[in-house]
OpenMM code with the backbone's topology and positions (N, CA, C; nanometers):
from openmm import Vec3, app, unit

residues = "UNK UNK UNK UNK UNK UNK UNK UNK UNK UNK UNK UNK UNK UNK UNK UNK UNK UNK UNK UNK UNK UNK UNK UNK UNK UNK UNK UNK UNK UNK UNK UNK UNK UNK UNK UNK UNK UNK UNK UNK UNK UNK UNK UNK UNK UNK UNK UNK UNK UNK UNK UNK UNK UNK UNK UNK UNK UNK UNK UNK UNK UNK".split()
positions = [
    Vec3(-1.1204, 0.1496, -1.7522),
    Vec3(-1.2626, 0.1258, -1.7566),
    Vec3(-1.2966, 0.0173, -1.6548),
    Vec3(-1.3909, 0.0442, -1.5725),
    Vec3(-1.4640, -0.0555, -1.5092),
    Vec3(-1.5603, -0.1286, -1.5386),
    Vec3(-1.5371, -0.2617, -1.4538),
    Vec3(-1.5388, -0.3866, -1.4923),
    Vec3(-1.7259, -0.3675, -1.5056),
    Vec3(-1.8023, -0.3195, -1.3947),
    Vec3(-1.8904, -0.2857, -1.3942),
    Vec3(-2.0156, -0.1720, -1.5009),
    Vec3(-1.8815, -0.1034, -1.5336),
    Vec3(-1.9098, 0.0002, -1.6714),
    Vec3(-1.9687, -0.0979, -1.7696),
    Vec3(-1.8775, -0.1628, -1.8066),
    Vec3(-1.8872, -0.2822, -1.9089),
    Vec3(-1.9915, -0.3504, -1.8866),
    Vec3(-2.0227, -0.4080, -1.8045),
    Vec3(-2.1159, -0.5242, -1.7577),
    Vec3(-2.2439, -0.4244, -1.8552),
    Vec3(-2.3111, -0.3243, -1.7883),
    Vec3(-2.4193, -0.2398, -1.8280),
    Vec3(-2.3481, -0.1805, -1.9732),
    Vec3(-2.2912, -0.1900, -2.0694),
    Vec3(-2.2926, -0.1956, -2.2083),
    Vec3(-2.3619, -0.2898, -2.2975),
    Vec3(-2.4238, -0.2580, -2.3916),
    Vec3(-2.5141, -0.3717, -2.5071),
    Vec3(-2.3695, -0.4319, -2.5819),
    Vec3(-2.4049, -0.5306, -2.6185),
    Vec3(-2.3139, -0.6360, -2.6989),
    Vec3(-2.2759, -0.4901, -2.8264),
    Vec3(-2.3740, -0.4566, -2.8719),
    Vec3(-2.3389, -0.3847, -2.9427),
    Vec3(-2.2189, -0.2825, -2.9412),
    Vec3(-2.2754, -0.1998, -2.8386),
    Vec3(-2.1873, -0.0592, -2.7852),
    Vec3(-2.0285, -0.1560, -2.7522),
    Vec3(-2.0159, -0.2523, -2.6990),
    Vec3(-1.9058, -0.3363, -2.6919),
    Vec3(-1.8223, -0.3646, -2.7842),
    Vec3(-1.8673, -0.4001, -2.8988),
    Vec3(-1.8468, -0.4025, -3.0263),
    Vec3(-1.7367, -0.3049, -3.0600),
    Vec3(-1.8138, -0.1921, -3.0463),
    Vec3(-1.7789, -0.0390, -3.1199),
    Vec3(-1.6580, -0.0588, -3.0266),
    Vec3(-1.6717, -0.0730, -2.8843),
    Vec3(-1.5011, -0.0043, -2.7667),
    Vec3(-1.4230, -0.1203, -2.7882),
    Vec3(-1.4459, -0.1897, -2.8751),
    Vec3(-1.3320, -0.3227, -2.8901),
    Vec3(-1.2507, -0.2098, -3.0006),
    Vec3(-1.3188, -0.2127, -3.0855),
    Vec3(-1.2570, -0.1731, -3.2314),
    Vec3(-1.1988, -0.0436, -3.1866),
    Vec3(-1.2567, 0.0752, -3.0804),
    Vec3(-1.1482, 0.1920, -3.0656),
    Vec3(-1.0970, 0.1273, -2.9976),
    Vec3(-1.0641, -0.0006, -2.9027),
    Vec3(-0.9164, 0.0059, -2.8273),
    Vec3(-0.8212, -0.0489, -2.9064),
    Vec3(-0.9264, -0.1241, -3.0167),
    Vec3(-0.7877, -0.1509, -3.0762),
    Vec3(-0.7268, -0.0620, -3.1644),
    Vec3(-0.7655, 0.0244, -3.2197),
    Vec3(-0.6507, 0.1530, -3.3140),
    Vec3(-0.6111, 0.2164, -3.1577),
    Vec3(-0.6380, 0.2387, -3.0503),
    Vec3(-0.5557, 0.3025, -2.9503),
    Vec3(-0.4490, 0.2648, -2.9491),
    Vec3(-0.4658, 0.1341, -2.9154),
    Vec3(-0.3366, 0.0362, -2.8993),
    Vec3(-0.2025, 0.0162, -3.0003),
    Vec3(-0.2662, 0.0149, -3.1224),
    Vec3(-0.2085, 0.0589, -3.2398),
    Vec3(-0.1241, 0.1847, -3.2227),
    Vec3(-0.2212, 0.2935, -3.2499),
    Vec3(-0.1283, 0.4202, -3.1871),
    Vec3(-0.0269, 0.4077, -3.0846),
    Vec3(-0.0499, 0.3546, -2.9813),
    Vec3(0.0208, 0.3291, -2.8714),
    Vec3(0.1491, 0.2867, -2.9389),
    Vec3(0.1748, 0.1365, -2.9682),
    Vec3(0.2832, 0.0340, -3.0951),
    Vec3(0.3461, 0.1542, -3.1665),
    Vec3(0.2852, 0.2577, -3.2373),
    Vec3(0.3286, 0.2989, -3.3008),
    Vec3(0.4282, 0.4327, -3.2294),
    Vec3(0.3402, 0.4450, -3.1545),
    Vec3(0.4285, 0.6235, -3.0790),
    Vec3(0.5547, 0.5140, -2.9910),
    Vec3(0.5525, 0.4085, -2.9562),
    Vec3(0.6450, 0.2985, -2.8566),
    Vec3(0.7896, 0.2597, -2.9573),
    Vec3(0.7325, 0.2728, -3.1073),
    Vec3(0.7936, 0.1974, -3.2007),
    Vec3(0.9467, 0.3143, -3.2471),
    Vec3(0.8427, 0.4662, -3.2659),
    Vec3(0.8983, 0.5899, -3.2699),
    Vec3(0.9364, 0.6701, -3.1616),
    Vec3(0.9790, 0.5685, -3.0077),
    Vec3(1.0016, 0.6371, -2.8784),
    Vec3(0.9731, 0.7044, -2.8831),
    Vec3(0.8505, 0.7734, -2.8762),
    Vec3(0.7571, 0.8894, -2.8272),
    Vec3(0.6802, 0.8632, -2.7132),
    Vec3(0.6550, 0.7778, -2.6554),
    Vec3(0.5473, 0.6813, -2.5789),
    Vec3(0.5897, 0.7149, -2.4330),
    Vec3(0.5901, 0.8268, -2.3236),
    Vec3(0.6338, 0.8013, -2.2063),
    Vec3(0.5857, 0.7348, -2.1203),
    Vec3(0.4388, 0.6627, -2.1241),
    Vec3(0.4076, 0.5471, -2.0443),
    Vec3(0.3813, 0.4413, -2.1112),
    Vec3(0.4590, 0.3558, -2.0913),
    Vec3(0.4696, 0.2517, -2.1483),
    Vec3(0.3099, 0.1561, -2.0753),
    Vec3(0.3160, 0.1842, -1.9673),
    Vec3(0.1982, 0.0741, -1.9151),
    Vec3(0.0515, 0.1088, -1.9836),
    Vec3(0.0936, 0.2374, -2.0359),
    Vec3(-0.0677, 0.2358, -2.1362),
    Vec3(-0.1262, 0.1476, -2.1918),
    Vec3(-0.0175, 0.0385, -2.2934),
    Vec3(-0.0572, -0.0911, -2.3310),
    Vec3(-0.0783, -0.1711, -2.3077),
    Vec3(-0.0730, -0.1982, -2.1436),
    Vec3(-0.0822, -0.3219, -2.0974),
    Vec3(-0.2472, -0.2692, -2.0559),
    Vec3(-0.2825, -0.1512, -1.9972),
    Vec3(-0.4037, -0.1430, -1.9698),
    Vec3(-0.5099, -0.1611, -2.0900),
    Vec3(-0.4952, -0.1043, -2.1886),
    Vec3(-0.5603, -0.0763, -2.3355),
    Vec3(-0.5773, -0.2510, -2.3680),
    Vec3(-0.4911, -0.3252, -2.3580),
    Vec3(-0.4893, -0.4712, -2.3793),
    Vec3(-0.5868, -0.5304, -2.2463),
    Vec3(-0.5830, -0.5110, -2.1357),
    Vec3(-0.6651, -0.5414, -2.0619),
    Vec3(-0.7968, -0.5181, -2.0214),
    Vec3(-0.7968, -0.3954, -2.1092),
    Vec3(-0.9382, -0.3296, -2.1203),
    Vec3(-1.0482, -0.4432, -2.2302),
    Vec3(-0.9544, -0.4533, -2.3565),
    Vec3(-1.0109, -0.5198, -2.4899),
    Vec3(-1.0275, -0.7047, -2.4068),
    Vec3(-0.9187, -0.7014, -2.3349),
    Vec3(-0.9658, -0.8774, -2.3076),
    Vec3(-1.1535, -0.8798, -2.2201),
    Vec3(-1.1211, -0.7959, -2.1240),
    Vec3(-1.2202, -0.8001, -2.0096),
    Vec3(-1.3423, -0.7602, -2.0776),
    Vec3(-1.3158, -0.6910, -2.1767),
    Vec3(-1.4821, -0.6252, -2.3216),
    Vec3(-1.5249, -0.7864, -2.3918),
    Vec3(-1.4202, -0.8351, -2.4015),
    Vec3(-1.4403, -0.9656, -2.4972),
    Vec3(-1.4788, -1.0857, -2.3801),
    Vec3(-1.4206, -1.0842, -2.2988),
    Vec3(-1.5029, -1.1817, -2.1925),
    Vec3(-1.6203, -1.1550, -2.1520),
    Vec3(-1.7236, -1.0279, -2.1300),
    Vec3(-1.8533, -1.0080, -2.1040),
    Vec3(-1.9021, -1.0298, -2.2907),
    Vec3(-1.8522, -1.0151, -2.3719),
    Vec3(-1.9336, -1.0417, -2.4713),
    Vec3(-1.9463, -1.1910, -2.4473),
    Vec3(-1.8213, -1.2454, -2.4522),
    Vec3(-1.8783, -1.3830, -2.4502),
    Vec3(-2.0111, -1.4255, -2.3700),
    Vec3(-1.9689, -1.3676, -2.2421),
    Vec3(-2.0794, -1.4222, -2.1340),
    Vec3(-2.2403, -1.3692, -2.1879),
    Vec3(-2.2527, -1.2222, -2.2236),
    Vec3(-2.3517, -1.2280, -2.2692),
    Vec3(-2.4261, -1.2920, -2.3986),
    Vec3(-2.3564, -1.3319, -2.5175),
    Vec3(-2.3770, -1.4211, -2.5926),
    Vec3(-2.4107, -1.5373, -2.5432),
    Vec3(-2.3897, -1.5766, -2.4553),
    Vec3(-2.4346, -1.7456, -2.3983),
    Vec3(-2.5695, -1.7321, -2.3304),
] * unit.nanometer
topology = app.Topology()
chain = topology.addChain("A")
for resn in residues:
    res = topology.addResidue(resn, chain)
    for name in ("N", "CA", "C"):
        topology.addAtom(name, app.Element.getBySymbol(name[0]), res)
């Protein structure tokens, strides 16, 4: 997801793509846990997605 995508999201709609990345990510842990997982870098993106969602919330909250 782009950084720009985000920017033009409501705090709200932000909200909501925090909470699906995080059961993604979950899933992810879990298919990684049960070596099923053939890309592993999925999680690092899915985790970088949820930080960069939570830093424009912040900013727009202020």
């Amino acid at each position: 997801m782009k950084i720009q995508e985000i920017r033009e999201m409501s705090v709200e709609e932000l909200g909501n793509k925090v909470v699906e990345l995080k059961q993604e990510l979950f899933n992810l842990r879990l298919q990684k846990a049960m070596h099923k997982l053939e890309n592993t870098a999925k999680i690092g993106e899915v985790k970088k997605s949820i930080a960069q969602i939570k830093t424009v919330i912040t900013e727009k909250s202020n």
